[in-house]
C-alpha positions in Angstrom: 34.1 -56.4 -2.1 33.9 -54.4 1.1 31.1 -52.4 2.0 31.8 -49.7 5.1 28.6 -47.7 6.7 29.8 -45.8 9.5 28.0 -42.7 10.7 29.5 -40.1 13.0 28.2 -37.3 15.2 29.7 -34.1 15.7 29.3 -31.1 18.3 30.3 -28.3 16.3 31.8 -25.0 18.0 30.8 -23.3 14.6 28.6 -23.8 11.9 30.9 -25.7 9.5 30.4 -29.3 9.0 32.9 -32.1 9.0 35.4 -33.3 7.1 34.9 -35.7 4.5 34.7 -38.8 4.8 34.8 -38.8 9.0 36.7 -41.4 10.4 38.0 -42.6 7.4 39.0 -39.7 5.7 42.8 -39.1 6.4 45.4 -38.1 4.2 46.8 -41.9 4.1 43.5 -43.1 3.6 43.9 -46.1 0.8 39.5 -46.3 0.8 37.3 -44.5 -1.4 37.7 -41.5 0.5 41.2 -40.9 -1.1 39.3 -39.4 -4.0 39.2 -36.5 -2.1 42.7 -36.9 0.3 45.1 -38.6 -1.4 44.1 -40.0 -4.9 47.1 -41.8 -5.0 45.9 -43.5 -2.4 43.4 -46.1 -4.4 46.4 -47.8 -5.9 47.4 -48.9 -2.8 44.0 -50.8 -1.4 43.3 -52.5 -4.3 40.1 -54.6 -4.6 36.6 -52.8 -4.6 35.4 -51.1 -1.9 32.4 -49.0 -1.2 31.5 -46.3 1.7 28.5 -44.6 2.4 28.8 -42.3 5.0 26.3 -39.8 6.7 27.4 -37.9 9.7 25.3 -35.9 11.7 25.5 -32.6 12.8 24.4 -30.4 15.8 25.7 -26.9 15.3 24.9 -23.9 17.3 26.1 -20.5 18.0 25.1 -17.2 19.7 25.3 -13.6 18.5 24.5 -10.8 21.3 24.0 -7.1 19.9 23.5 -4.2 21.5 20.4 -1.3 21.5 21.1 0.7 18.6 21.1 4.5 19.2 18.3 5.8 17.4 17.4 8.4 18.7 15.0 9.6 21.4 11.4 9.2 20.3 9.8 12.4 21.1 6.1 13.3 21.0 6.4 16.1 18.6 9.7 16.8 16.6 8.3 18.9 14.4 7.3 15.8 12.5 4.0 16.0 13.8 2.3 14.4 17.1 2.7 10.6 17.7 -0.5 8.9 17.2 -2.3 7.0 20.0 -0.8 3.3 20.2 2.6 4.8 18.6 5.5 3.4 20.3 7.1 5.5 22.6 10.6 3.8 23.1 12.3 0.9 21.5 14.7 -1.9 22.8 16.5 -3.5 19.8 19.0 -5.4 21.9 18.6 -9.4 22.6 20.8 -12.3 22.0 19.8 -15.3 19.2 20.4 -19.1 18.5 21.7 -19.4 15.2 21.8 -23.5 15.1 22.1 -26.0 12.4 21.3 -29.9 12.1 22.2 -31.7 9.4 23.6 -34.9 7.8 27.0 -34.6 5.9 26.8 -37.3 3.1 29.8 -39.2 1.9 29.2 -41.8 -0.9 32.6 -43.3 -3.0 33.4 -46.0 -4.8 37.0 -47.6 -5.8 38.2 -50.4 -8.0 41.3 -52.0 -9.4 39.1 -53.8 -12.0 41.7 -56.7 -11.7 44.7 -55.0 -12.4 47.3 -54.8 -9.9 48.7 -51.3 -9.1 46.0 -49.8 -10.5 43.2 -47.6 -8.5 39.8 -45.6 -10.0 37.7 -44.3 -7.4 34.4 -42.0 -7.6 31.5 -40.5 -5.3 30.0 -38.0 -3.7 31.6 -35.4 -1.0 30.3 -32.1 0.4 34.0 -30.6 2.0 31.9 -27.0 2.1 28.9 -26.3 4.0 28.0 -23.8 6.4 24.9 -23.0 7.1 22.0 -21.9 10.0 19.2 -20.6 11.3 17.9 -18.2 14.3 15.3 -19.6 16.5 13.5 -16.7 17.1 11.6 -15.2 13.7 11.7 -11.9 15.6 15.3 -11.9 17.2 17.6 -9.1 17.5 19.8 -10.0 14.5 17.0 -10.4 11.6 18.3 -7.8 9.9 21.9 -9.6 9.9 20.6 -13.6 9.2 17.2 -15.3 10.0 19.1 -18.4 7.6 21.5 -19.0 5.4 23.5 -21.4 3.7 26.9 -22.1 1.7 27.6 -25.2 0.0 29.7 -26.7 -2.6 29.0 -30.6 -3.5 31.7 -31.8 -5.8 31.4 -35.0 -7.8 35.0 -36.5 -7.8 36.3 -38.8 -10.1 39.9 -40.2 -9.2 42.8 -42.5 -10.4 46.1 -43.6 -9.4 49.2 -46.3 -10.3 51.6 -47.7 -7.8 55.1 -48.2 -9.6 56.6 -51.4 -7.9 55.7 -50.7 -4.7 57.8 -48.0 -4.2 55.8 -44.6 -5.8 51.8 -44.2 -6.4 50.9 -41.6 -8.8 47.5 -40.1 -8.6 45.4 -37.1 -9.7 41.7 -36.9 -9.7 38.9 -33.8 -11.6 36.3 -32.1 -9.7 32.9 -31.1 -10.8 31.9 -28.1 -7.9 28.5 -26.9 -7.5 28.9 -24.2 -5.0 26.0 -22.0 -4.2 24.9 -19.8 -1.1 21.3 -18.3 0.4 20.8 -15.9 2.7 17.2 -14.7 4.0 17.5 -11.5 6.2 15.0 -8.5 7.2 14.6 -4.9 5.4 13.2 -1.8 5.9 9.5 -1.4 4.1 8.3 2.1 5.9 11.5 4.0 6.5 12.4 3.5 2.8 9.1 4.7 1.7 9.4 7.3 4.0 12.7 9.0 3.4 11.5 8.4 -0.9 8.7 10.1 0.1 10.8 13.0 2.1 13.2 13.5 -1.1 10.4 13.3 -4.1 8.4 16.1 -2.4 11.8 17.8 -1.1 10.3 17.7 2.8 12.1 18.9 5.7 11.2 15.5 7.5 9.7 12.2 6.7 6.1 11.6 7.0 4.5 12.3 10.3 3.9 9.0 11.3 7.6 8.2 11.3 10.3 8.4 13.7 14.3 7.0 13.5 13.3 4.9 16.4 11.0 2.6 14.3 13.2 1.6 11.9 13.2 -2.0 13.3 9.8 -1.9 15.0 7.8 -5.1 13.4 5.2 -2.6 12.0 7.9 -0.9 9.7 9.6 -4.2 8.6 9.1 -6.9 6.4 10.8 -10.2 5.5 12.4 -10.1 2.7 11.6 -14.1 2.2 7.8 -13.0 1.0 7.6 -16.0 -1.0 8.2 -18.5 2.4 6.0 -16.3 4.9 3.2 -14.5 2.8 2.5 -16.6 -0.6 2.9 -20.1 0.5 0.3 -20.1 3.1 -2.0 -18.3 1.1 -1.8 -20.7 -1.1 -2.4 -23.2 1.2 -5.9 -22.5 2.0 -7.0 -22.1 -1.6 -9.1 -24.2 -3.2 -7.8 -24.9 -6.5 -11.1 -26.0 -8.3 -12.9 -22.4 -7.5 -9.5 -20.4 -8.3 -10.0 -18.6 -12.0 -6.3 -17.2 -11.6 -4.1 -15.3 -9.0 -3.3 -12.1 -9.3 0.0 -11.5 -7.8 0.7 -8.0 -7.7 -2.4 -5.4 -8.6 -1.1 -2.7 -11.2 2.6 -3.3 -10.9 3.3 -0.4 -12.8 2.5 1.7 -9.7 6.3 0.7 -8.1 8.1 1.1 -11.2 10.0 4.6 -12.2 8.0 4.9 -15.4 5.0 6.2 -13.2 7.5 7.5 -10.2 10.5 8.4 -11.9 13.5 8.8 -9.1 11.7 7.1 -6.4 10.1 3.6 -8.2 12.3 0.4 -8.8 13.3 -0.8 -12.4 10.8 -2.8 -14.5 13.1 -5.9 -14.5 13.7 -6.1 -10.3 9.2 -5.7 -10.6 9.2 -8.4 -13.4 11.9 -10.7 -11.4 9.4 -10.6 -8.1 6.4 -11.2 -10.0 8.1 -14.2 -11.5 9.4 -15.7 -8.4 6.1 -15.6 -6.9 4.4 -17.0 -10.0 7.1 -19.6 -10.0 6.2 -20.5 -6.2 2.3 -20.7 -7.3 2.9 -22.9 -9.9 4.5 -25.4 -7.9 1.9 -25.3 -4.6 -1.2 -24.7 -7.2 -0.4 -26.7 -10.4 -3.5 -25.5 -13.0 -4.3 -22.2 -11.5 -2.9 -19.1 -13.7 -0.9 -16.6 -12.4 -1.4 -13.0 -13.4 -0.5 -9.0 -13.0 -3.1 -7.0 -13.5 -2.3 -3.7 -15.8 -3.5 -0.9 -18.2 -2.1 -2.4 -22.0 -0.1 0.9 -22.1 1.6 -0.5 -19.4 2.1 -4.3 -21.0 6.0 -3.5 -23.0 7.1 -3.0 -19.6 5.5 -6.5 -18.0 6.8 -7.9 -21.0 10.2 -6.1 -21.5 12.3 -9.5 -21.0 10.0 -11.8 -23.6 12.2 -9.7 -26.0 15.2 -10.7 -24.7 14.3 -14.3 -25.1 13.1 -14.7 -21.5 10.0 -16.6 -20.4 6.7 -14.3 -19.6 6.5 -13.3 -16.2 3.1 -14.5 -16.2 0.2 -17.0 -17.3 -2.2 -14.9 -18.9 -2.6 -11.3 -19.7 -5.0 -9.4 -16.7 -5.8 -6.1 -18.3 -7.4 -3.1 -16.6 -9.7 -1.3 -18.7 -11.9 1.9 -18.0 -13.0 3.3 -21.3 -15.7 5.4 -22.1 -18.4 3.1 -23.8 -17.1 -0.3 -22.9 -14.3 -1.1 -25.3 -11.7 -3.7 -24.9 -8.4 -4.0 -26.7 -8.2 -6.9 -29.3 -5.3 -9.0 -28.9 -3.7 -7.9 -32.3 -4.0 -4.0 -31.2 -1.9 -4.8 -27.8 1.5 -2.9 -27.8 3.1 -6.1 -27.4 3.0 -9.8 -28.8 1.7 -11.9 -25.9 1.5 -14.9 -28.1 -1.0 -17.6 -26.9 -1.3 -16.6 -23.9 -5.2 -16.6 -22.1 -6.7 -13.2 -22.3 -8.9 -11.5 -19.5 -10.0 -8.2 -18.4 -9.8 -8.2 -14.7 -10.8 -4.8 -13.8 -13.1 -3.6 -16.4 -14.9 -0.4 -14.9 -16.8 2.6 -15.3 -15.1 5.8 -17.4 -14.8 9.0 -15.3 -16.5 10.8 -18.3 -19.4 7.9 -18.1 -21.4 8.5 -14.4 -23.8 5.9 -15.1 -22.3 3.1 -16.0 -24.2 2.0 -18.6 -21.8 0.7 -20.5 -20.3 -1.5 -18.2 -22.6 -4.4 -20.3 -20.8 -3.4 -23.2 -17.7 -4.9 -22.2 -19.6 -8.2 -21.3 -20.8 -7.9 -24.8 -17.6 -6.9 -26.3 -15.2 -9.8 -24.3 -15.9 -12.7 -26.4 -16.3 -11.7 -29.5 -12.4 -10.1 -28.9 -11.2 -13.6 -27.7 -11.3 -12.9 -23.8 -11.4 -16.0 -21.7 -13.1 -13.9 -19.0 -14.5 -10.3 -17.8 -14.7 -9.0 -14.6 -16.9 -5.9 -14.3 -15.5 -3.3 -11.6 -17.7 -2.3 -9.5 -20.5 -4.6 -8.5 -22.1 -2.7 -5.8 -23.2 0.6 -5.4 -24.9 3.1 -7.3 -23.0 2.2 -10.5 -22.4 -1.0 -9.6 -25.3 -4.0 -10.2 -26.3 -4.1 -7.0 -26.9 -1.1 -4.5 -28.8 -0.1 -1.4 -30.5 -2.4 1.0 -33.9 -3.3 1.0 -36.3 -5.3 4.0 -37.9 -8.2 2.6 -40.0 -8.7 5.1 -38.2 -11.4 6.6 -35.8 -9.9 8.7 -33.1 -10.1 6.7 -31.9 -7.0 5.0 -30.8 -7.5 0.9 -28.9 -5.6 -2.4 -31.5 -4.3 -4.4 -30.7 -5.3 -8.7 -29.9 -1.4 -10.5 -31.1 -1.2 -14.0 -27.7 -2.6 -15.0 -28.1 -5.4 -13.3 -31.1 -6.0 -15.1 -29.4 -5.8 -18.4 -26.3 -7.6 -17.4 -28.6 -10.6 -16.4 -30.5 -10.4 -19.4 -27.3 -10.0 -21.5 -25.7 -13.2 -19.6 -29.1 -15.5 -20.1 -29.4 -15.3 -23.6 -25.8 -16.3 -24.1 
């Protein structure tokens, strides 16, 4: 038995990795690395032999663009007057490090298993992978590549026969996993603008907007939302006081079934809401993910279940202003949500009902209805439970209880 660890480092003038195998891949290789060169190859070292191979990689490579022609930004273009603090220019330009480091694995394995002429060999290559990453979050080329990646590991199994000495046959069978990622920049305000512009058939975009901004960091977003925005939110929340997360508040509200022309389908809403809870459940194992809606609004949330796909979410969040407190029961719901928890999240005062006296009602109602939980909507003000400010004499300056703050406590203590 021969065992071979090598391990190689490389300067690349691209972003491509090496060959398989390093060193001791070559197309007369007669190693496990034949598996991948030359199966015919295995017949020919006979024995068993092992490598395990991991090669560094240092790759780097610049990309230089040029100021894109916007425009001139101009104080009034008919658009309206630039607000104070509005940028008046833009430099898009700049050069950025796109630079990879990684380890390119080799691991392959080759046997005669006593038989002369004879040669089985298996492992591990990765022949495809290109990959990188800009250093600066804010570079010039965002919108082209802030990272990226193409791979295809293949799991290789091999065999050959040498015929006296004079011929080796040899063939092997591939298993490819190939895959690529790409995480680049894209426009949030100019979109919204120019939807805005053709829904209410304007002759310009909203004031506030000029072609020059397109790029500007307070028009843009990441498109990697999960990464930069959900993560670290997640990070700083404490698990043991979270009830649930609501992900996206009334996603109905981007959809074109309440903007029809201008909002996105249900399913690209559903597939974000997913992704995030999918993210959520990893970093905050426990904690119920949700999307707060109106039930008329629920066939939509749930338009995939029917298809056989999983629920977008971990319980049903429903938003509920009706005139004398009344909830939904979970068999009057437009659609089945099976077991899944059920809370009102935003349960709130009618516009028909000024003084929210009802608001207990739905406290009352919750439980009996099987609702984990109810959230009243509002808490302070006037027709909240809590409104004004009173002295207490000490300095320090309080909410004063409303009458339905009164009956919600005294609802709430004799449960």
């Amino acid at each position: 038995m021969l065992l071979m660890l090598m391990t190689l480092s490389a300067q690349a003038a691209g972003l491509d990795l090496l060959e398989v195998g390093g060193a001791w891949g070559t197309p007369g290789a007669t190693n496990p690395t034949a598996i991948w060169w030359n199966p015919a190859g295995l017949a020919v070292g006979g024995g068993t032999q092992f490598i395990i191979e991991g090669a560094p990689t240092f790759a780097k490579v610049y990309g230089d663009r040029a100021n894109p022609d916007y425009g001139t930004i101009e104080e009034d273009t008919g658009k309206g007057e630039l607000f104070e603090g509005a940028p008046r220019d833009y430099d898009y330009s700049g050069r950025d490090e796109v630079s990879l480091t990684a380890v390119v694995p080799f691991i392959g394995v080759q046997t005669d298993f006593g038989v002369e002429g004879l040669g089985i060999g298996a492992g591990l290559a990765v022949p495809t992978a290109t990959g990188g990453e800009i250093e600066d979050p804010w570079g010039a080329n965002r919108y082209s590549l802030r990272s990226g990646n193409i791979q295809a590991p293949q799991l290789i199994l091999a065999g050959s026969y040498r015929i006296k000495e004079i011929i080796s046959l040899g063939a092997s069978f591939n298993v490819i996993e190939s895959g690529w990622a790409s995480v680049v920049d894209t426009s949030t305000y100019p979109d919204l603008a120019f939807a805005v512009q053709e829904e209410l058939n304007l002759d310009h975009p909203p004031n506030s907007f000029r072609d020059g901004y397109s790029e500007h960091p307070g028009y843009a977003t990441t498109a990697d939302f999960v990464e930069h925005v959900v993560l670290p939110i997640a990070e700083v929340l404490d698990p043991d006081g979270a009830f649930a997360i609501e992900v996206v508040n009334e996603p109905e509200c981007l959809t074109d079934e309440v903007h029809p022309g201008v909002g996105l389908p249900w399913a690209t809403v559903v597939r974000g809401i997913a992704t995030i809870r999918e993210a959520l459940n990893q970093a905050l194992p426990g904690v119920p993910v949700t999307s707060g809606t109106q039930a008329v609004f629920l066939p939509g949330l749930f338009a995939g279940v029917a298809a056989g796909e999983p629920a977008p979410v971990d319980a049903v969040d429903l938003h509920v202003y009706h005139p004398n407190g009344g909830l939904p029961a979970r068999q009057d719901l437009p659609v089945d949500i099976g077991d899944l928890p059920l809370f009102a999240g935003e349960a709130g005062a009618h516009h028909d009902s000024p003084d929210s006296a009802h608001l207990v009602n739905y406290l009352y109602n919750g439980p009996k209805l099987g609702y984990q939980a109810v959230f009243l909507w509002q808490l302070e003000g006037e027709q909240g439970l809590l409104t004004g400010q009173a002295d207490r004499g000490d300095g320090w300056d309080g909410f004063v209880e409303t009458q339905l703050g009164a009956d919600v406590k005294q609802l709430l203590w004799s449960r």
